[in-house]
C-alpha angles and dihedrals in degrees: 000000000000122000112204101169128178097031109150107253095213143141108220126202109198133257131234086247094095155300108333128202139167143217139213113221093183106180122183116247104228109035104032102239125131127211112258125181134209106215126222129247119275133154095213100051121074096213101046119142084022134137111236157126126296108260145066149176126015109239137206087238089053108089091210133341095277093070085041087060098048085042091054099041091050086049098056107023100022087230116144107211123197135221094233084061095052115099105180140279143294130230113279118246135178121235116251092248090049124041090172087059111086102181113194116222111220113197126209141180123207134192098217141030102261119224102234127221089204110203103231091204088063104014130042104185131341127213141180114243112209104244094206104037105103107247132210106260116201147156116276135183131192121192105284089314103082138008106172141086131319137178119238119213128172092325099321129119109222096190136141124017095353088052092056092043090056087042098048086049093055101047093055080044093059088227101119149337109234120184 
């Protein structure tokens, strides 16, 4: 079982700073694996195609990011998150296409694997990724945008923001040190 002690257990409201977003890390209580997505195509959205996170924009109806994080993790996955799973919050950070952009990562721990509704127009498939399988780690450049490490699983490129977030969990984890 994963130990993640010493997250912040709070409920955060935005600044003015920037566009704020937030993320879901659900991991699964008894055999370490958190919920990734593989985004669908879509001209209009940067990260299309993209693996990440469930989650997405702050909005004006979302009392803090938190809520933000549980709305867009029921849109996309159909998966309904609770307060008494949720174990605190990573360090914002700002994907590497977008620096006015801070996404919040929520991180919850859940006592069973969820069944998920995915909402073809945001998500095209969703998948668990093992926390404590040792991953191949390699280099990895994107356009412009990111030169830096992924992690490469069955196919998938885990790179970017998502790739710090998983790195920052399992560092506090003490699960790895990834570079």
């Amino acid at each position: 079982m994963l130990k993640i002690e010493g997250l912040p257990r709070l409920r955060i409201r935005p600044n003015e700073c920037c566009r704020w977003a937030s993320v879901s890390l659900i991991i699964l209580r008894d055999s370490d694996e958190v919920l990734l997505i593989k985004r669908t195509e879509n001209a209009r959205d940067p990260w299309s195609g993209n693996v990440a996170f469930p989650g997405g924009h702050y909005e004006a109806s979302d009392k803090d990011l938190y809520e933000t994080a549980v709305r867009e993790t029921f849109e996309e996955v159909g998966i309904r998150l609770s307060y008494e799973d949720f174990v605190g919050v990573l360090e914002a950070g700002s994907p590497s296409n977008s620096e006015k952009t801070k996404v919040l990562p929520h991180v919850f721990v859940i006592p069973e694997r969820p069944s998920t509704k995915i909402n073809p127009g945001e998500v095209l498939y969703a998948f668990w990724l093992p926390l404590r399988e040792k991953h191949s780690i390699v280099p990895y450049t994107f356009g412009d945008v990111y030169k830096g490490w992924a992690i490469e699983y069955r196919g998938e490129i885990i790179w970017g923001l998502t790739y710090r977030i998983i790195r920052e969990l399992l560092k506090k984890a003490n699960i790895a040190e990834l570079p």
